[in-house]
N, C-alpha and C positions, 0 to 999 in steps of 0.2 A: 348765934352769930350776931356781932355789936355789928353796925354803922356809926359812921359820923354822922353830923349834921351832914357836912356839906356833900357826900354821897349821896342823900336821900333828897337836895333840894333837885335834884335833876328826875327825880321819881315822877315821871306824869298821871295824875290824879283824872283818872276817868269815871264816869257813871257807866255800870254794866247792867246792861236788862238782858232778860232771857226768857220766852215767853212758857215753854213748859220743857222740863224733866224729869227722864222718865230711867233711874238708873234700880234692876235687879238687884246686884250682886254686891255690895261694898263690904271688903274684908281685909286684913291684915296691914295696919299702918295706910289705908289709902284716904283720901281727901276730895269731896266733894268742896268749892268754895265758889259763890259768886258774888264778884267785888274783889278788891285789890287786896293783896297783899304785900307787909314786909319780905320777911324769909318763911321758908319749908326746909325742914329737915325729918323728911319718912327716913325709920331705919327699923327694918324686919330679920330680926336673926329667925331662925326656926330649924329643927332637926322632922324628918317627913319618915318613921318610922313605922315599917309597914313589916309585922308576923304572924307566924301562925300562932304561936304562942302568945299570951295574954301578957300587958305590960307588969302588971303586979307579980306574975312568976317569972318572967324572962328577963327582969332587973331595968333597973334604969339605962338611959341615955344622956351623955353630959358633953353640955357647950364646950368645955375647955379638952375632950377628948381628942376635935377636930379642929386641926389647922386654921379652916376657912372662916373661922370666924374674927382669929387674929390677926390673919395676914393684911400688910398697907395695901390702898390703894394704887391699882396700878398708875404709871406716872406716862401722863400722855405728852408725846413728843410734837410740837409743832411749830419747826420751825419761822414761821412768820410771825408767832407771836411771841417767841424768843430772841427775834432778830433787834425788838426796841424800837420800831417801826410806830411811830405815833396809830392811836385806832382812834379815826373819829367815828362817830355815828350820828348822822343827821337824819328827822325823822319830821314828820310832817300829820297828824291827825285832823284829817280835817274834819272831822267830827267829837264834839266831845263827848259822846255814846260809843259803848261799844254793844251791836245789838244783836243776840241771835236769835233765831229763829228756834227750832226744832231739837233736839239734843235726846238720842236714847241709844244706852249703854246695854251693852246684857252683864257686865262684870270687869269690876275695879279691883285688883288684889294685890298682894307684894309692893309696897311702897309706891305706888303710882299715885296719880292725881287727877284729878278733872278743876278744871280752873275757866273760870269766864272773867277776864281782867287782867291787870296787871301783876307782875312779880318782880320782885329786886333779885331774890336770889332763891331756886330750887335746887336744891340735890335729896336725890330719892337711894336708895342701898338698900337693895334686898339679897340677902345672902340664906341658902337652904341647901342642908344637907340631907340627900335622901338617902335611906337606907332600906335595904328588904335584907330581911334575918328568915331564912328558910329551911329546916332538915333538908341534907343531899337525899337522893334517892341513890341507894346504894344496891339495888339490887340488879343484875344481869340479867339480859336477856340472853 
């Protein structure tokens, strides 16, 4: 994602402290950062294929099988900020720290973030298809 200059001069420049973190789990496209950022763009395609059968005999799985991974975003309707209605946003720091204290995680996954600071722009997309491939059981009681 570009910016202009003049987008980015309204970006307020803070110092983040954080005295300790204590994160388990981080997996699939997620983000640990402390300090500012530009842009994030997390994007997690994945298929969650679960059988009895072993992948080498029971063949592959392919991204373009499934819909979900091509389909647009859905398109979010809101009219106040369709109506053209000026958005100001006034904001006031009166610190130029941003400080936390304590911070622990048991697990970060699927396009998510942990962030201590500022952002211009996030967007996260985690998209997963799960499948179980299993013999019916065909026999009668």
């Amino acid at each position: 994602m570009k910016f202009s200059n003049r987008s980015l001069e309204c970006f307020p420049v803070r110092t983040s402290e954080i005295a300790f973190v204590n994160v388990i789990s981080l997996a699939s496209a997620s983000i640990v950062q402390i300090g500012d950022r530009g842009s994030t763009h997390a994007k997690l395609r994945a298929l969650a294929v679960q059988r009895k059968e072993d992948h080498s005999t029971a063949g592959e799985a392919y991204f373009e099988s499934y819909d979900i991974f091509s389909r647009p975003w859905p398109i979010i309707s809101d009219p106040w900020l369709q109506s053209g209605q000026p958005d100001n946003l006034n904001r006031c720091n009166h610190s130029p720290r941003i400080s936390v204290g304590c911070v622990s995680v048991i697990a970060l996954s699927s396009s998510s973030s942990l962030h201590v600071g500022n952002s211009y722009s996030v967007v996260g997309e985690a998209r997963v298809k799960h499948i179980r491939q299993f013999p019916q059981d065909t026999t009668i009681m």
